[in-house]
C-alpha positions as CSV (number, residue, x, y, z in Angstrom):
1,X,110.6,145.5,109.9
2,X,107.3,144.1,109.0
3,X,104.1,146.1,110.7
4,X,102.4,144.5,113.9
5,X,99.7,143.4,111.0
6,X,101.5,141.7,109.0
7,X,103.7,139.6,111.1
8,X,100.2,138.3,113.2
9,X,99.2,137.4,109.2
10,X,102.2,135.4,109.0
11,X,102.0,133.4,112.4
12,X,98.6,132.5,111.3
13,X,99.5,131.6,108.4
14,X,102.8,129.4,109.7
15,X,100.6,127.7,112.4
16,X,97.9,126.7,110.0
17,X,100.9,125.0,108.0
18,X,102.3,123.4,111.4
19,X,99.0,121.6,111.7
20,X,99.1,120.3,108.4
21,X,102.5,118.8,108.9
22,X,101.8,117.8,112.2
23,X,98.6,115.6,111.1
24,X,100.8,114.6,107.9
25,X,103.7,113.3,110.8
26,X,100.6,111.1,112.2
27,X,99.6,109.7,109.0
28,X,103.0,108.3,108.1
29,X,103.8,107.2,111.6
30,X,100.4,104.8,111.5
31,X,101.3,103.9,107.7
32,X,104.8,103.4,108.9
33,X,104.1,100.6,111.2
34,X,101.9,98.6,109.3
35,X,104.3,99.0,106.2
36,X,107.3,97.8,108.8
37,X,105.6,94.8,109.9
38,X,105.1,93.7,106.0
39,X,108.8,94.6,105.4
40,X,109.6,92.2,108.8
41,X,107.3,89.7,107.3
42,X,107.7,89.2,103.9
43,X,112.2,89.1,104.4
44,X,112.5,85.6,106.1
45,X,110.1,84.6,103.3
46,X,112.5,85.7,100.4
47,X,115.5,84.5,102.0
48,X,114.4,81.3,102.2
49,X,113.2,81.0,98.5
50,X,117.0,82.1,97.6
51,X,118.3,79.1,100.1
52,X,115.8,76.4,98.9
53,X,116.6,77.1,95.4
54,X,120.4,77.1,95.8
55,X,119.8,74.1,97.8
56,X,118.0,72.6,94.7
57,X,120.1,73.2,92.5
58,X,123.3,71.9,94.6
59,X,121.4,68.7,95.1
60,X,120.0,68.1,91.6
61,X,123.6,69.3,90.1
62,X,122.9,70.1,86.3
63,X,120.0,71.7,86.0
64,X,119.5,74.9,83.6
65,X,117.1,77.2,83.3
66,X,116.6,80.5,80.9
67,X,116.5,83.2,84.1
68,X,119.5,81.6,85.1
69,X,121.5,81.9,82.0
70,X,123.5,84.8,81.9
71,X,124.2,86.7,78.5
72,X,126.2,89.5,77.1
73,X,124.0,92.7,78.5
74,X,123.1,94.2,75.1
75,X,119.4,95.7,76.5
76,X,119.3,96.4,80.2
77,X,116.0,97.7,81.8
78,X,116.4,99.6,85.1
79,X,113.1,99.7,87.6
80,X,113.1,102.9,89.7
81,X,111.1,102.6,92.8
82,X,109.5,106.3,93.7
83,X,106.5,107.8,94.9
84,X,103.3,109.6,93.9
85,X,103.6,111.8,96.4
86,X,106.1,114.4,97.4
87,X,106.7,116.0,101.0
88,X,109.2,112.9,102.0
89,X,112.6,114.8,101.9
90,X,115.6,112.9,99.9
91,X,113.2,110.1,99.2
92,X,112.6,110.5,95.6
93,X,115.9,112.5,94.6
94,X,118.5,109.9,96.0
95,X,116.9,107.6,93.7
96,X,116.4,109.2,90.7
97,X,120.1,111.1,91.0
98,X,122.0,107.6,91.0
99,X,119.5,106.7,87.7
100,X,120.7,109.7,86.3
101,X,124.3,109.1,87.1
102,X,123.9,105.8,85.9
103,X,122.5,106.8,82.7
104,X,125.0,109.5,82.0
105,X,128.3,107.2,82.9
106,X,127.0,103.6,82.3
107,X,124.3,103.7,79.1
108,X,127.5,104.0,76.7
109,X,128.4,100.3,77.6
110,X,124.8,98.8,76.5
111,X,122.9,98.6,72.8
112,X,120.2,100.0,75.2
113,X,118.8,101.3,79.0
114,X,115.0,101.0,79.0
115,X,113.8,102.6,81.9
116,X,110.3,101.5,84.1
117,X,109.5,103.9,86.5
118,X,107.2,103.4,89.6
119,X,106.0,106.8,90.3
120,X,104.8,109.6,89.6
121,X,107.7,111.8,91.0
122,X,110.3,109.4,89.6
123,X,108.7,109.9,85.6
124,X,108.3,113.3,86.5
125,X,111.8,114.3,87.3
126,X,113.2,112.0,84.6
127,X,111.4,112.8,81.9
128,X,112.1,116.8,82.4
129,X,115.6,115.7,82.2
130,X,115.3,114.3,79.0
131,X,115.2,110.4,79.3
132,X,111.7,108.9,78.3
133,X,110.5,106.0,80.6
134,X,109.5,102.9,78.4
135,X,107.3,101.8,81.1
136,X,105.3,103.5,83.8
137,X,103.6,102.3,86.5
138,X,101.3,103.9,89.1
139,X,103.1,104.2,93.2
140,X,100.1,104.2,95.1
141,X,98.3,101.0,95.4
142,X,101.5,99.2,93.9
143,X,102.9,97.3,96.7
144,X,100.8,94.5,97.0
145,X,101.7,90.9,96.0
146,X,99.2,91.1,93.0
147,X,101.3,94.0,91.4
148,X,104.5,92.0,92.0
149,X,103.2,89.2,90.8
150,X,102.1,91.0,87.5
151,X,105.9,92.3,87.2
152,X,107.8,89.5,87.7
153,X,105.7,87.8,85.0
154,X,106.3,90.3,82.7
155,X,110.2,90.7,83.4
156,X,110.9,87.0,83.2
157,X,109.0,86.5,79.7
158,X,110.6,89.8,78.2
159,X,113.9,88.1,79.8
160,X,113.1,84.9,77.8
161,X,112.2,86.0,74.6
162,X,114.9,88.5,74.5
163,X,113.6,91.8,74.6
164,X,116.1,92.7,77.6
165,X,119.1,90.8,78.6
166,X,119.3,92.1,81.9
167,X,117.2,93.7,84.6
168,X,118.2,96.0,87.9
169,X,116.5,97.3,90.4
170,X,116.6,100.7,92.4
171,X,115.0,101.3,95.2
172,X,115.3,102.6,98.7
173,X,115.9,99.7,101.6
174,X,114.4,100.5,104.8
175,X,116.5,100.6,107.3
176,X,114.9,102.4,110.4
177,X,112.4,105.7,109.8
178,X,115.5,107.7,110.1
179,X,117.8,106.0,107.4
180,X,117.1,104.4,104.3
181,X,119.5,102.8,101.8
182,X,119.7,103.4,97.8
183,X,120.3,100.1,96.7
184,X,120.6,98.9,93.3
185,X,120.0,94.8,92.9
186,X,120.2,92.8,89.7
187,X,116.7,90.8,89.5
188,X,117.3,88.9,86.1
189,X,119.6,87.3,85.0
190,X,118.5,85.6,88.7
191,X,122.1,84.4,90.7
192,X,122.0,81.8,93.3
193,X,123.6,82.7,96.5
194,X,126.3,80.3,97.7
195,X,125.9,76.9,98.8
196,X,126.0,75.8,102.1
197,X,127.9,72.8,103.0
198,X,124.6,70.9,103.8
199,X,122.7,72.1,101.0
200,X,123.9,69.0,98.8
201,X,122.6,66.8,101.2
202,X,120.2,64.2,99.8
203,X,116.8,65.1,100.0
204,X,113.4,63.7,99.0
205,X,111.9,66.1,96.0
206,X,108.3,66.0,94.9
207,X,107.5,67.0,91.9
208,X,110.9,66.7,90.1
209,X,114.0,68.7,90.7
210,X,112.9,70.1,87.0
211,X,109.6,71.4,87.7
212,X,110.1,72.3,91.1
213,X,113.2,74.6,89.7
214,X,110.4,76.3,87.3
215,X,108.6,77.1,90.7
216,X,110.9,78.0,92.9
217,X,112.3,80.8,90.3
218,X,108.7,81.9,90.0
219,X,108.1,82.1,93.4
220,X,111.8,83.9,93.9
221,X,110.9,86.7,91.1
222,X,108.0,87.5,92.9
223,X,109.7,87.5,96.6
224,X,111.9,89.8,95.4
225,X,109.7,92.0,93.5
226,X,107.6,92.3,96.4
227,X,110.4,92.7,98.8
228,X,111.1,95.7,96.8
229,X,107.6,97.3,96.7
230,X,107.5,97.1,100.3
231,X,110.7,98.2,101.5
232,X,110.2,101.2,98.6
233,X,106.6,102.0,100.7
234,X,108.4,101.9,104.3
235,X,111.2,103.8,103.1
236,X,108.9,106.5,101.8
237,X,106.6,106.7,105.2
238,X,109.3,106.2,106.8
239,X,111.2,109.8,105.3
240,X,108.1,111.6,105.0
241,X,107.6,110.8,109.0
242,X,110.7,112.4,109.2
243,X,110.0,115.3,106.7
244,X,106.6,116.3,108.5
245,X,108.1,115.9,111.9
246,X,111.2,118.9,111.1
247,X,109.0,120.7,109.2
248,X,106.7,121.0,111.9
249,X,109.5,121.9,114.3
250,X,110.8,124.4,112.1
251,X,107.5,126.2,112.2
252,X,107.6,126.2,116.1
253,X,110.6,127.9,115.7
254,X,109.5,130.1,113.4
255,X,106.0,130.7,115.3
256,X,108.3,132.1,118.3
257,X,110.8,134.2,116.5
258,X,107.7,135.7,114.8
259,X,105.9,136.1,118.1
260,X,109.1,138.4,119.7
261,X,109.0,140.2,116.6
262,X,105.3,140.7,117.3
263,X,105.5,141.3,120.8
264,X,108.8,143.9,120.2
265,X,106.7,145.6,117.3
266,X,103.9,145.9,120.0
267,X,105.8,147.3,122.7
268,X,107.4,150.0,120.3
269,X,103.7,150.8,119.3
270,X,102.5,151.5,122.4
271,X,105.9,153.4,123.4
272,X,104.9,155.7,120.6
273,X,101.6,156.3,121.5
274,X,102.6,156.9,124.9
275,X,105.3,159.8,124.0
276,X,102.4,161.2,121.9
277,X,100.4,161.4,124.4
278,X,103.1,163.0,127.3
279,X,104.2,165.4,124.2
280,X,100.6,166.2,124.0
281,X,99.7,167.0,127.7
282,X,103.0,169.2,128.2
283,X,102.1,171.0,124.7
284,X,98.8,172.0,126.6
285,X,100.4,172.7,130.1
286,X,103.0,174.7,127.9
């Protein structure tokens, strides 16, 4: 057993770290909520982009457009959504394991598998596995519509010109601070969800159906780009609240096991002394 010294070192030590997690709990938990409230915010928005534009197209009847035609998936680009940051439990790994998997039982079926990682942990863990990212893009400061924005212009003109034929994205869904969901969502070619029996009503369109198609795929791309981004960012508060908060629990745990250890090391210590000095006085009595 580990001297009265030592174990006092260690509960110093263990409740220096408890303070860290403990003020690292806080920090997600405020991040959390204001990362929630965009994820709450920005869904209705995207789900009604994907209705308009199936109602569009329902209406109109006809109408083509190049991230809507599907072809054979020669080159496929995958875009991981991970963090800078570690400390956020299953966060990073869930995501980058089903790449992995993906790549080991899927990449035979494709010319190609470019992979664009958002991340630092997510190129890190890759890459020491052996698969080179073609593109890499920072996580922090990443989830704002500017950076979506950026991506989905870039995506649909590689997906026009034909550098990829098809792009997926993984990411975790946020589903409470507690649970998040690895989701994998095919971004281009773009489907259309089914139509509703109304959506072939007649409606009034301004500009034309045409024009207004070419914005209303723009304006989809970026929903769901940015959809993406944030539910990534709430997922990852939302498991490193969750992280922090054990780990600082473990350490209270650990504090009081460490403390009886102490306190029993104590006890024995003065016990000792105390026969030494009774074995003492009897040797002088003697």
């Amino acid at each position: 057993m580990a001297n009265l010294k030592q174990l006092r070192r260690r509960i110093v030590g263990i409740r220096n770290t408890q303070q860290l997690t403990r003020a690292m709990k806080l920090v997600a938990a405020a991040k959390l909520r204001r990362a929630q409230e965009a994820v709450e915010a920005v869904r209705p928005y995207a789900r009604a982009v994907e209705e308009l534009t199936a109602r569009l197209c329902a209406q109109a009847g006809g109408l083509e457009h190049p991230l809507l035609a599907p072809r054979p998936m020669r080159k496929v680009r995958v875009l991981v959504f991970t963090s800078d940051k570690g400390l956020c439990g299953t966060f990073n790994t869930n995501v980058c394991r089903a790449v992995e998997q993906y790549l080991r039982t899927k990449s035979a079926a494709f010319e190609s598998v470019e992979l664009a990682i958002i991340g630092r942990k997510g190129t890190e863990y890759l890459t020491k596995r052996g698969y080179t990212p073609a593109h890499k893009y920072p996580g922090s400061g990443a989830h704002d519509a500017v950076s979506a924005d950026t991506l989905a212009r870039t995506f649909a003109s590689d997906y026009q010109d034909g550098t990829v034929d098809g792009v997926f994205l993984v990411y975790n869904e946020f589903l409470s601070a507690m649970v998040q969901r690895l989701t994998w969502k095919q971004l281009l070619p773009l489907e259309l969800p089914e139509a509703k029996a109304d959506d072939a009503a007649d409606y009034l369109q301004e500009p034309q159906p045409m024009e207004l198609l070419e914005r209303l795929l723009g304006l989809r791309l970026h929903a769901t780009l940015h959809r993406a981004l944030l539910e990534s960012l709430a997922s990852e508060m939302g498991a490193r609240m969750t992280a922090m908060d054990s780990a600082t629990k473990n350490a209270k745990e650990l504090i009081e096991k460490l403390t009886l250890a102490a306190n029993k090391a104590r006890q024995e210590a003065i016990t000792r002394e105390l026969i030494d000095i009774v074995g003492g006085a009897e040797a002088l009595n003697g």
